[in-house]
C-alpha positions in Angstrom: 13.6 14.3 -19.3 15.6 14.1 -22.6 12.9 14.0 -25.4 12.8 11.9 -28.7 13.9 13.2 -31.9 11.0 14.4 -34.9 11.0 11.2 -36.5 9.6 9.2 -33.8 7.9 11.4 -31.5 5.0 9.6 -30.7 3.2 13.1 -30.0 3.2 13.5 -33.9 0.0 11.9 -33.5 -1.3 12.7 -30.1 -4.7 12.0 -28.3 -7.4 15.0 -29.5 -7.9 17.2 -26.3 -10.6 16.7 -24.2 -12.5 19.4 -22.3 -10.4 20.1 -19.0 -7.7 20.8 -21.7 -10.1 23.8 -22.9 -10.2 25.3 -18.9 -8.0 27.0 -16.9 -5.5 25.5 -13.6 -8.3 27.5 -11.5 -11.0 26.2 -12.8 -9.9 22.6 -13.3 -8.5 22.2 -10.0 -11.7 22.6 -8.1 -12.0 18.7 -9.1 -10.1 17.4 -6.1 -9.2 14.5 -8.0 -8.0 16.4 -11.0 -5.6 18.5 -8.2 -4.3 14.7 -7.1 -3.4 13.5 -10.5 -1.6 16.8 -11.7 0.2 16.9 -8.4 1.2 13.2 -9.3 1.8 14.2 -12.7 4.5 16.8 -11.8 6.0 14.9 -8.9 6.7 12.2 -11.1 8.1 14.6 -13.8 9.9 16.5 -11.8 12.1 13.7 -9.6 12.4 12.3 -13.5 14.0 15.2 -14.0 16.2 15.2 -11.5 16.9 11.8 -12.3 17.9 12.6 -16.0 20.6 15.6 -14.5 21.9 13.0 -12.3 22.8 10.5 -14.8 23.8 12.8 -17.1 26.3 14.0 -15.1 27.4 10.2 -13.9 27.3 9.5 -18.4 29.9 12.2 -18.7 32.7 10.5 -16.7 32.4 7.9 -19.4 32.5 10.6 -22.4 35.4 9.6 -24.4 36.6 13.0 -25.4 36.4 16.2 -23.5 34.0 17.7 -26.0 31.7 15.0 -25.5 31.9 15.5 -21.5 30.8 19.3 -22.5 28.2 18.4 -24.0 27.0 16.0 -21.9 27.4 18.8 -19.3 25.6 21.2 -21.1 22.5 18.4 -21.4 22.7 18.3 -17.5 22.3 21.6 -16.7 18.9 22.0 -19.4 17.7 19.0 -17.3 18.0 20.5 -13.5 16.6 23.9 -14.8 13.4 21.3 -16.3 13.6 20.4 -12.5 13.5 23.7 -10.9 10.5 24.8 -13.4 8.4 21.6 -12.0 9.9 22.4 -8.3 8.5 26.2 -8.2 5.0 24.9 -10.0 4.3 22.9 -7.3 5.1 24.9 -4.7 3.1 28.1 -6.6 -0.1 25.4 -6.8 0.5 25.0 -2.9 1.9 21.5 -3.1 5.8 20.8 -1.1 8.1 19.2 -3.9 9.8 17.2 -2.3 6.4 15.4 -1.1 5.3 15.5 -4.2 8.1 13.8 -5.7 9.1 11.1 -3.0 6.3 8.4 -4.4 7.9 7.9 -7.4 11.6 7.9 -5.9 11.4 3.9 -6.2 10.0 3.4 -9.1 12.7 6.0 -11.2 15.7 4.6 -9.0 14.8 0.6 -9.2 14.8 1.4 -13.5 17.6 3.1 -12.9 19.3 0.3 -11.1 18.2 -2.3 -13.4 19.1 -0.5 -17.0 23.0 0.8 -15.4 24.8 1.3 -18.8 28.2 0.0 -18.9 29.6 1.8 -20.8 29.6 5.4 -22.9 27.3 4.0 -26.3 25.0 2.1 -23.6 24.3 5.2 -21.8 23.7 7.5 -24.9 21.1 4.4 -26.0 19.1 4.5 -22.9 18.9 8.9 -22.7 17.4 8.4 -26.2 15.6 5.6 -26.3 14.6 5.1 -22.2 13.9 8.7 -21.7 11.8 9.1 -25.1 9.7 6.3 -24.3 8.7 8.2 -20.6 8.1 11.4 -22.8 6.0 9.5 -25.3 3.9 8.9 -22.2 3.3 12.5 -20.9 2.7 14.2 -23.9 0.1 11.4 -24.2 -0.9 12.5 -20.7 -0.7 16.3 -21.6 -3.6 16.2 -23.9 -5.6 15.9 -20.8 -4.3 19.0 -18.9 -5.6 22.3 -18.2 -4.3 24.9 -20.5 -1.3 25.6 -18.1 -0.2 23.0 -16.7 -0.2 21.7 -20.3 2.6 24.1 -21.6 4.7 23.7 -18.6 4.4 19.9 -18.5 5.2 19.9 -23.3 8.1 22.9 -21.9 10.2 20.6 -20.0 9.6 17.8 -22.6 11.4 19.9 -25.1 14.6 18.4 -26.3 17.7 18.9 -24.6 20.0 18.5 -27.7 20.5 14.5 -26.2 18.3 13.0 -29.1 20.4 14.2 -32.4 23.7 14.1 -30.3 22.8 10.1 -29.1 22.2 8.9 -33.0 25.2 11.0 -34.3 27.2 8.7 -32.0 25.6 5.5 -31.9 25.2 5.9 -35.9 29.1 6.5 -36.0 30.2 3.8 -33.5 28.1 1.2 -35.7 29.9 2.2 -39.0 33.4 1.5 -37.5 32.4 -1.5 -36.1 28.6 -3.1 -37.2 28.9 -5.8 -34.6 28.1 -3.1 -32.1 24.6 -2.7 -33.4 23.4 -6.1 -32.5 24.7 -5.7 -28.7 23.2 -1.9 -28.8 19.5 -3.5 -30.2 19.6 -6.0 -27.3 20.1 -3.5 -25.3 17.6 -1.3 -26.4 14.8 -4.2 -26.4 15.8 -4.3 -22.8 15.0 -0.4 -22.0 11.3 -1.0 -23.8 10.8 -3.8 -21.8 12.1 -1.8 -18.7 10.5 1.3 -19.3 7.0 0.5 -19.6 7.3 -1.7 -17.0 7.7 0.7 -14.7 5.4 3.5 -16.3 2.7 0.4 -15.6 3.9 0.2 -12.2 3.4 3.5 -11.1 0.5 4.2 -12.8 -1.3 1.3 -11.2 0.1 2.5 -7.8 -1.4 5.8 -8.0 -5.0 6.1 -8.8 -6.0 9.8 -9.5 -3.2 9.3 -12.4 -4.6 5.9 -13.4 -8.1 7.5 -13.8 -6.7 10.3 -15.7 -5.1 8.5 -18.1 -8.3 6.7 -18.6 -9.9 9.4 -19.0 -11.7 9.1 -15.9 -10.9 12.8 -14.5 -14.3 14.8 -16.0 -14.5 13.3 -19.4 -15.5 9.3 -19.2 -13.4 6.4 -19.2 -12.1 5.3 -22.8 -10.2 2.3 -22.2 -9.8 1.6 -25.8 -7.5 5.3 -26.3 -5.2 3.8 -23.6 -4.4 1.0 -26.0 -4.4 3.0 -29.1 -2.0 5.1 -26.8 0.7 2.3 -25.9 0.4 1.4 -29.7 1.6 5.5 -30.9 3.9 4.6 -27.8 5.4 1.7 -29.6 5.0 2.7 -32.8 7.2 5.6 -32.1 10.1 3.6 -30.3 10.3 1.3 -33.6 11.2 4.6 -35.4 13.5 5.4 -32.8 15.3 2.4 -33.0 15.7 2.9 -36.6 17.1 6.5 -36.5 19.8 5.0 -34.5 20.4 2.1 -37.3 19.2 -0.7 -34.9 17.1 -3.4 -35.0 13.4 -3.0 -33.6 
């Protein structure tokens, strides 16, 4: 999952650690439904993943120049080795992928279906600003991880090169031709709307993750950091949108 550039990382300002974050995956895990929401957690990262190499390789067909389709490449292959890392973790925990992953298969595939770019700058707007928006999320969520499931899960958040490539190009697209921005801020308005939509959706759908993310799982339910949360989450997009020279 393509991450968001420095300047609007909403993990600039992340949720303090709690104290499952200060245990080990051995030692947290013997909360049954800590073990559920982690195992939610990476299914739902790791078919993201997938996901992202998919697209990626469908966003290069609409590269206009080969060096562009290279790089786009190049993106693809960081995301399906994300994939594998998440894959192997869950099988190492005990846990089959593919099971693992499948609850979340509508959820990623109906935003995909809804937010279908149509053409090259429309893509390249929805890795950055879609994809960032998800990783906002769980490197909110990783403040509440064990120790190692924490690094993997901020690993195969790191940025795939995506980020600085998308505002190079959207940037450069909007000085030869400013009437591009306003279509591009609609359309980015669109993906916010989109995204946390469906990060609503599946959270609701699932509850070990719900809990966890209210900090239910071993360290007391604080409703009011959820909002704080969506507002870092927000906060973050608006200075998304303006690295790209659009319109919040």
């Amino acid at each position: 999952m393509t991450s968001s550039d420095k300047p609007g990382n909403a993990a600039d300002a992340p949720a303090e650690t709690t104290s499952v974050a200060a245990r080990d995956w051995a030692t947290a895990a013997a909360d049954p439904q800590y073990r559920a929401a982690v195992v939610d957690l990476l299914g739902a990262l790791a078919y993201g993943e997938l996901a992202a190499f998919e697209r990626l390789a469908e966003d290069a067909k609409l590269a206009p120049t080969l060096a562009d389709k290279a790089e786009l490449a190049k993106m693809a292959s960081a995301e399906f080795h994300h994939f594998e890392r998440l894959r192997d973790r869950l099988a190492e925990i005990g846990e089959e992928p593919t099971a693992a992953m499948e609850p979340f298969v509508a959820a990623y595939d109906g935003f995909h279906r809804q937010t279908d770019p149509s053409d090259w700058l429309e893509g390249l707007v929805k890795a950055y600003v879609g994809d960032s928006i998800a990783s906002d999320f769980y490197r909110e969520v990783a403040a509440r991880l064990d120790s190692g499931t924490r690094e993997l899960v901020l690993a195969v958040l790191d940025d795939t090169g995506h980020a600085g490539f998308a505002v190079e190009k959207v940037r450069a697209a909007i000085d030869a031709d400013p009437r591009v921005g306003g279509r591009l801020a609609l359309w980015a308005r669109r993906l916010m709307g989109e995204a946390l939509s469906q990060s609503q959706r599946v959270v609701a759908d699932r509850d070990a993750l719900s809990t966890m993310l209210v900090g239910g799982v071993a360290d007391g339910f604080d409703l009011a950091e959820v909002g704080r949360m969506f507002s870092r989450i927000t906060e973050a997009h608006t200075k998304r949108m303006a690295a790209l020279g659009l319109a919040a």
